[in-house]
N, C-alpha and C positions, 0 to 999 in steps of 0.2 A: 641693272634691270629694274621694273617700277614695281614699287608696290599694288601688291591687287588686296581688293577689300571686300570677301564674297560672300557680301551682305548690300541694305541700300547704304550706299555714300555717305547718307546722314549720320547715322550712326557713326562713319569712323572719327568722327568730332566731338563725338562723346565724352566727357572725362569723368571716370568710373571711379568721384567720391562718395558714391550711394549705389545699392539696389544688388544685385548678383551676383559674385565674382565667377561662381561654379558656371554660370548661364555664361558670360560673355570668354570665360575660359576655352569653354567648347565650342560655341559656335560664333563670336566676334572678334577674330583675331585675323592679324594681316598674316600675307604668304606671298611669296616670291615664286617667281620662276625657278623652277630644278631641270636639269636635262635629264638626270634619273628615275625621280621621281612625281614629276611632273610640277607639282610645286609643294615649297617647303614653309612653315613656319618661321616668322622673324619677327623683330622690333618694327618700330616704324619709321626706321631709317634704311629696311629691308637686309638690317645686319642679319640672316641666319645663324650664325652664331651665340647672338643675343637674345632668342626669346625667348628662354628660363628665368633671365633677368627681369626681361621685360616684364612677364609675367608676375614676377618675383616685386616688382616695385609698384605696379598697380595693385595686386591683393591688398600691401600696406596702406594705400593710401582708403580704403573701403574698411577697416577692420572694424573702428570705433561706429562706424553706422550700424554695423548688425547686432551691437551686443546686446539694446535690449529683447528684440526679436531671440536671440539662443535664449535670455534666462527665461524667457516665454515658454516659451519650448522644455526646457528642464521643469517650468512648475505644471504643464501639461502632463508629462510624465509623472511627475510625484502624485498629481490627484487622479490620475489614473491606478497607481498602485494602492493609492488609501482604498480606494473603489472596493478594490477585489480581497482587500485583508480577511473578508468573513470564509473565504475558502480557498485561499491560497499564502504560502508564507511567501513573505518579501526579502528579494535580494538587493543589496544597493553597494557596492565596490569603488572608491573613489581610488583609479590606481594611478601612476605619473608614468610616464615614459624614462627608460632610462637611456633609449639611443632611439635613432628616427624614425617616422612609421612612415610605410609607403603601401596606400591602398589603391586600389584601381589603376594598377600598373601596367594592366594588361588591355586596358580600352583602348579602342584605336583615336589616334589626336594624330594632328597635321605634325607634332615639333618630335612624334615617336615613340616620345614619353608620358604619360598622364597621371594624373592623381583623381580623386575619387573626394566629389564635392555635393554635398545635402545639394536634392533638387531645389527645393523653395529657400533653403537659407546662407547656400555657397559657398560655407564653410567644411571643410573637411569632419569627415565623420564615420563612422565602424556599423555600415546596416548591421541589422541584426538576423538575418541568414549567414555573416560573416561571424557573427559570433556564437549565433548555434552551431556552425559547422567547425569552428577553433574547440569548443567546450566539446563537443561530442569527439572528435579525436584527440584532445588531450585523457577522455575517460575511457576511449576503449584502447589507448595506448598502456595506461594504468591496469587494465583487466585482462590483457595480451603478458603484461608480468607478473600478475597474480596468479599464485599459485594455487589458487582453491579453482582457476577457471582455467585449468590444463586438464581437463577429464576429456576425452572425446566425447563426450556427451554433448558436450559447448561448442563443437564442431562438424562441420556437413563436408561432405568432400562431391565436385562436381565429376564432370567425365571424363576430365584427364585427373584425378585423381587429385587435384588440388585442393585444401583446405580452407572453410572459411567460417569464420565467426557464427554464431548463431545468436545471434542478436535478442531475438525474442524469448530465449534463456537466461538474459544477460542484463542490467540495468541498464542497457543501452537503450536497450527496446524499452520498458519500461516508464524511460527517461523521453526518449525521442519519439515515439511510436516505432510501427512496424506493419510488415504487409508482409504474408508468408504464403504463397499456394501450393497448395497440396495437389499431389495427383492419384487419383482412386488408385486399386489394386483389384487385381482380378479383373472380374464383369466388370469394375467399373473405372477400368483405366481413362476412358473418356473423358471422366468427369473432372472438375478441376474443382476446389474450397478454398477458398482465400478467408486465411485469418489474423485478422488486423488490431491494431491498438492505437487507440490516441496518446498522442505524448503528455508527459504531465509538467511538464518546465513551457514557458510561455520567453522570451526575448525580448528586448529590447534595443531600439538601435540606441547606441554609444556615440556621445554627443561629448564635446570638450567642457570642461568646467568651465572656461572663460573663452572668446574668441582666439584661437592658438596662433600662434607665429607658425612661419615657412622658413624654412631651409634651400638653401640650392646647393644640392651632393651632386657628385659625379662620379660617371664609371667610366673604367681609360682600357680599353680592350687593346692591348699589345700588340697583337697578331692579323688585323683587319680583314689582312687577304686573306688569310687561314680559314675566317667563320666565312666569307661571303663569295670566296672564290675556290674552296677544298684545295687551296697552297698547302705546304708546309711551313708552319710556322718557324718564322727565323728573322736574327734581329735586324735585317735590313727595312723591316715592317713600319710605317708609322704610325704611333698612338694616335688614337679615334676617341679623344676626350667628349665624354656625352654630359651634359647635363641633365639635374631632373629633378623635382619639387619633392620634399620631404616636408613630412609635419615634425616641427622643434623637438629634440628632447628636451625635456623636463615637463612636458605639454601633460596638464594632469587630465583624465578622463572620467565620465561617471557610468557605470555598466549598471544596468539593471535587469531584473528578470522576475517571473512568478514563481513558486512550485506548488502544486496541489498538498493540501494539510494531511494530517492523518498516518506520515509515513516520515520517522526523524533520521532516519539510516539512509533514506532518498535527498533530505536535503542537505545532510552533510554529502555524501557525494557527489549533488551539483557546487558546491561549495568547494571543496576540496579541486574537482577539476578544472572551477571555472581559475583557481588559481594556479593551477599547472598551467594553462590554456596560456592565460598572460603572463605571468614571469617564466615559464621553461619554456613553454612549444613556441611561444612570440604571438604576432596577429600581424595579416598582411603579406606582403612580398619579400623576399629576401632574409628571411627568417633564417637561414641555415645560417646567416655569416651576422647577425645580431642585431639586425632590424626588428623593430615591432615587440622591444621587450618592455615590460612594467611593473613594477613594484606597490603592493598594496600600500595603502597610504596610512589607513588608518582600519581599526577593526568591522570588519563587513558588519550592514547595518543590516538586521531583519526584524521581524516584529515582536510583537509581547511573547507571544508563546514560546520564541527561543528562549528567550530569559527567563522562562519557567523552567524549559527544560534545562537549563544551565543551574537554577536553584534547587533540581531535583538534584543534578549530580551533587552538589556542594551538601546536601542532606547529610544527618548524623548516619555512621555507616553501620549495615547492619549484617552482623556474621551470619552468613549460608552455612545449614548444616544440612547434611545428607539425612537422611527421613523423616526433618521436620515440614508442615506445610507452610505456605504462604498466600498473600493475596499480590498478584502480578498486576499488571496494566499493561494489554494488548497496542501492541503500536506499529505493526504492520505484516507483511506475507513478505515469505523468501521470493528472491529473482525468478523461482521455477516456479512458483504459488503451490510448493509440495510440503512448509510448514508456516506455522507462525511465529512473529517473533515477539518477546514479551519482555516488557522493563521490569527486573526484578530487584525487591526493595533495600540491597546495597546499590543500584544505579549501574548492573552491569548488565548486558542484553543479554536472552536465549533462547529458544525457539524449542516446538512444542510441535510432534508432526502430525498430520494433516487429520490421518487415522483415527487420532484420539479424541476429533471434536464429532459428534453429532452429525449424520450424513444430513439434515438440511444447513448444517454450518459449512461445510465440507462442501458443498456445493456453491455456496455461497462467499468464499472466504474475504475475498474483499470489500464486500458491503459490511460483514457483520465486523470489519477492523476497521470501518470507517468511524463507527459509534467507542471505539477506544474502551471498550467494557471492562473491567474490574475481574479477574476468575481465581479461583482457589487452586494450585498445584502442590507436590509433593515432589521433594529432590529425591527421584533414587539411586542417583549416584551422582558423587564428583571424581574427575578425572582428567589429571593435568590441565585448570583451571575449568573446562568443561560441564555444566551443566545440564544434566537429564533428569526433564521431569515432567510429571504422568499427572493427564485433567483428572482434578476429583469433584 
């Protein structure tokens, strides 16, 4: 059967040592006649069989063209992060793949299979709504087994009686934002309140270190008639060997991200999940069985102010005693904004509740921790490591 080419003709004369690979992935590839499915993706010798291959030896031959365009790309990024340093800390994670990543697995492509290629530079790559939504469930995966956030308090149950996060409790909401509506009571069941938050972590899309090699993996489903006909599976079945484009392990990546300043308990958390997120949850497709894993490479990069806060802990330490005072440094509000929390000068945190500031502070709580103010307390009690202590 012939090759069809459904684009102009010109084109299929093409040979693709420059310009696209993502563009001509999607939409310049040849296809055959199918009786099933009308037509299938192939080489251009109209082998269906062959064009994962095919595929797989055009990208090689485009690699070395794009690569100064990606570091373009990477230093567009970096001078966008110096940009925002005045009000936000910087994240920067250089992690390696330790097995294959497969993103965009689920777009529709003529060969069944696809991958997920930068629009303008055709090179596989990790949007960043992919990475905000990997980080946000690797962090409310971590506060689903923490135990200080099993109080029903952290929970709403709908009308069958099922349970669910309350987010805007939670550093989740915080972290991500949030949209919650209320519905009156009484007279004013009518009425609806929606109350929202902007999130304070900003994304970046995940771009390769260098232009990455490809993979051709394959998945061998046993059973054919079984998924496509409801058979019973049994070994009289022939394997359905699939092809399908992977990005190389060892392929290193650069993750980047913002976080709003002012709050160091907030960026270690995005921190802390964004590395669950890549070495345990994975990124991508097929994560259950060990796709999409990574390993930090080297120590995440953020800006001067972590390194102060890292020379505050390193400070000479200074023994807490119960009814002596101190001078604290305010550095942010609990998840619920019901206290404050305060770096006290052996470098251990504690919090200070809401009651005890000033009702225009109290009203106020997050502007006036924005300014990191210096206050005078009293320990009046320690208790099993536990400090409580009263503004004077």
């Amino acid at each position: 059967m012939a090759v069809l080419y459904p684009f102009n003709k010109d084109a299929a004369n093409l040979k693709f040592t420059r310009g696209n690979f993502g563009l001509w992935f999607n939409k310049y590839i040849p296809v055959i006649g199918h009786k099933e499915s009308f037509c299938k993706a192939c080489d251009a010798s109209g082998d269906e069989n062959a064009a994962v291959t095919f595929y797989y030896n055009n990208y090689k031959n485009i690699k070395l063209a794009i690569e100064g365009e990606l570091t373009r790309r990477h230093e567009l990024q970096t001078q966008f992060l110096q940009r925002m340093k005045e009000q936000y800390e910087v994240i920067e994670l250089r992690a390696k793949l330790i097995s294959p990543l497969l993103t965009g697995a689920g777009y529709p492509h003529a060969s069944e299979t696809s991958l997920l290629f930068d629009h303008n530079l055709g090179i596989p790559y990790i949007p960043s709504s992919s990475v905000k939504g990997i980080v946000r469930f690797a962090l409310t995966i971590g506060i689903l087994d923490d135990k200080v956030y099993s109080h029903e308090t952290y929970y709403i149950k709908d009308a069958s009686e099922k349970k669910f996060l309350r987010q805007e409790k939670t550093p989740v909401g915080t972290i991500f934002g949030y949209s919650v509506e209320n519905i009156g009571k009484g007279a004013n069941t009518h009425e609806k309140k929606i109350t929202a938050q902007r999130g304070s972590v900003i994304f970046m899309d995940a771009y390769p270190e260098r232009v990455p090699d490809l993979a051709i993996d394959i998945l061998n489903p046993h059973y054919p008639d079984y998924y496509s006909k409801s058979q019973f599976p049994s070994d009289n079945q022939n394997p359905l060997p699939i092809k399908f484009l992977v990005v190389a392990q060892d392929t290193v990546f650069i993750f980047r991200a913002i976080v709003k300043k002012h709050d160091a308990e907030l960026l270690q958390l995005v921190l802390k999940a964004f590395q669950n997120a890549l070495c345990v949850e994975g990124v991508g497709a097929k994560t259950a069985i060990g796709y999409g894993r990574f390993t930090i490479q080297e120590k995440t990069k953020t800006d001067s102010s972590v390194s102060k806060r890292e020379e505050e802990k390193q400070a000479p330490v200074v023994e807490i005693v119960e009814g002596n005072e101190y001078e604290v440094k305010v550095i942010g509000v609990t998840a619920d904004r019901g206290a404050v929390q305060v770096l006290m000068p052996d470098g251990k945190k504690a919090i200070i509740g809401k009651k005890d500031f000033p009702k225009e502070v109290q009203n106020n709580l997050k502007q006036y921790c924005k300014s990191g103010p210096k206050i005078r307390v009293k320990v009046v009690s320690i208790q099993s490591g536990n400090v409580k202590l009263k503004l004077i």
